[in-house]
N, C-alpha and C positions, 0 to 999 in steps of 0.2 A: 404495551406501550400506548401510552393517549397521547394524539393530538388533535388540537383544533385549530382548521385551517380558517387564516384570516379571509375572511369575506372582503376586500377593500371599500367597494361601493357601498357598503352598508357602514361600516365604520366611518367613513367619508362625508355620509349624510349626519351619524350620529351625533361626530368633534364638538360642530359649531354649538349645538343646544347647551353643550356643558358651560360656557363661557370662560372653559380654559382656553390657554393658548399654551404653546414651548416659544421659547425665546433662548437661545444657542443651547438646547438642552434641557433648560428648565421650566420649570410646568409653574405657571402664574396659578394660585389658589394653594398649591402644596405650601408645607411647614420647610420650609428650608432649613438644613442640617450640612455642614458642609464635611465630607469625610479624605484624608488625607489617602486613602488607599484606592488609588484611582490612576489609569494611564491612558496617553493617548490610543484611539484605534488604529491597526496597519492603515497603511494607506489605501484608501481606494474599498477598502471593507464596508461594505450598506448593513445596516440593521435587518436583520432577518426574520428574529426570533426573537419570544419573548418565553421568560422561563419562572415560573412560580415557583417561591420555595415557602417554607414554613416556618418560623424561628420564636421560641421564647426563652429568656433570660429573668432571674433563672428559669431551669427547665421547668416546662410546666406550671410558669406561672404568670399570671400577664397584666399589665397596666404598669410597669415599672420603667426607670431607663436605660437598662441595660444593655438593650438593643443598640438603641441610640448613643450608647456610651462605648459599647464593644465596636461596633461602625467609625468609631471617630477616636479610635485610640486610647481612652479614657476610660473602659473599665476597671475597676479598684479592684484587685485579686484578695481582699481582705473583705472582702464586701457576701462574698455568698463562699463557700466551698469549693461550688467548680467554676469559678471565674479564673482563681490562681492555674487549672487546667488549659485557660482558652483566652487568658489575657495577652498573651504575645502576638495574637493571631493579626493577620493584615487583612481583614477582610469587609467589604461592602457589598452594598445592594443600591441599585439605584433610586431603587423605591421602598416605603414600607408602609402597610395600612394594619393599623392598630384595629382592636376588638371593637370599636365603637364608631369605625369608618374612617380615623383622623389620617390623612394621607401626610407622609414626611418623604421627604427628597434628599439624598446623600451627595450624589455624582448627576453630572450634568447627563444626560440620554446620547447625548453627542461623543461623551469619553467612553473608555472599557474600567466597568468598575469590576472591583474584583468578588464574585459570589457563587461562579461556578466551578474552581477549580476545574481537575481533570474531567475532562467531558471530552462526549462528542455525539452528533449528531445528522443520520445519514451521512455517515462516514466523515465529515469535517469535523475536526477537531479543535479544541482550544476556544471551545462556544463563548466566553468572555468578548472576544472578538468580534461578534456578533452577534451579539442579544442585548436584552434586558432585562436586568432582574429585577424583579416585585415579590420582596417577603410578605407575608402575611403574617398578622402575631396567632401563633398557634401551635401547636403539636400532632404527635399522633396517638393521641389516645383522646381527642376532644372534637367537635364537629367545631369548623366554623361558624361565625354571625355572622345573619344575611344583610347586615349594611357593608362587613368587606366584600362580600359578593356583589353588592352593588357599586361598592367602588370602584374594586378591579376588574368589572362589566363596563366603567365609565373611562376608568384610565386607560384599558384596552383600544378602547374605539379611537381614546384620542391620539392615545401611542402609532394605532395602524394609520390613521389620516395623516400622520406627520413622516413614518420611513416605510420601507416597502416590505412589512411582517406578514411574513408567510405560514405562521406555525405557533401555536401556545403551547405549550409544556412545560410537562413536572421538572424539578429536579432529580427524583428518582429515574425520570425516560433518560436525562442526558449523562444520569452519573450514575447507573443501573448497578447493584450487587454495593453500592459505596453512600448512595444516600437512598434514603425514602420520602423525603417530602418532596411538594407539601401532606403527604400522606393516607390513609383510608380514610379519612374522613372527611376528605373533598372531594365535594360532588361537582367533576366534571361535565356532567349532562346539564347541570343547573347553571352553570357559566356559557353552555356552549348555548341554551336558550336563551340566555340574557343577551348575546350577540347577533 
């Protein structure tokens, strides 16, 4: 199990250089993408954790809108083979940074979007409730490019200056034996430096 524990004070200094802000959730400089598969948080729930995962559409292969299209209800099941597989699905991410750094935003950071199904994490469960998810376009059989690494080194920081994130992790740590991203070929020691 990896995690990396948020540093606050360092994240805190970092926010302001980026010249993003959030505004009820939403990060001014993201692509805005609006996705209907999103719920309010329990009440009283603070954001905790923030949870990477890895996703391309099709599989293994990247710069298309499939992501963006499967997020917002709109994937065409006639469009690739395994889309007709995974075109019913309800699922979001609150965030997503393509292969060339481009940051897109689905759900407001203030809602529970839906990316990590069954999880749990030091024994709370139901992590949707509190986290945040941030896919990255990719798989596991490819390394990541180091401008998503710089992204989500940048959205990090700004993420932790804004709720009180105690913890980065995989989505294999929170959904263990059920998923593997964002997978071998993320180098969490390279993010845990950038922070």
């Amino acid at each position: 199990m990896r995690s990396i524990e948020a540093d606050r004070a360092g994240h805190e200094r970092g926010a302001p250089e980026l010249g993003w802000r959030l505004t009820a959730g939403w990060l001014a400089g993201a692509e805005r993408c609006d996705s209907p598969n999103f719920d309010a948080r329990p009440d009283g729930c603070r954001v905790e954790l923030i949870v990477v995962h890895a996703i391309s559409l099709p599989p293994d292969e990247f710069g298309g809108r499939g992501v963006a299209e499967l997020f917002t209800n709109a994937l065409d099941p006639h469009a690739h083979p395994y889309y007709a597989t995974i075109c019913d699905l309800r699922v979001s991410a609150h965030f997503f940074i393509r292969r060339d750094g481009l940051l897109m935003q689905f759900v407001s950071a203030d809602d529970r979007a839906w990316h990590a199904g069954a999880s749990q994490w030091r024994g709370r469960e139901r992590c949707n409730d509190f986290s945040i998810g941030i896919e990255l376009e990719g798989c596991d059989t490819q390394p990541f490019e180091p401008m998503q690494y710089e992204r989500l080194a940048e959205l990090v920081r700004v993420l932790c200056g804004h709720y009180p994130i105690q913890h980065v992790v995989g989505h294999s740590d929170i959904s263990p034996g059920r998923k593997t991203d964002p997978g071998p070929f993320f180098e969490w020691e390279r993010l845990r430096g950038m922070l």
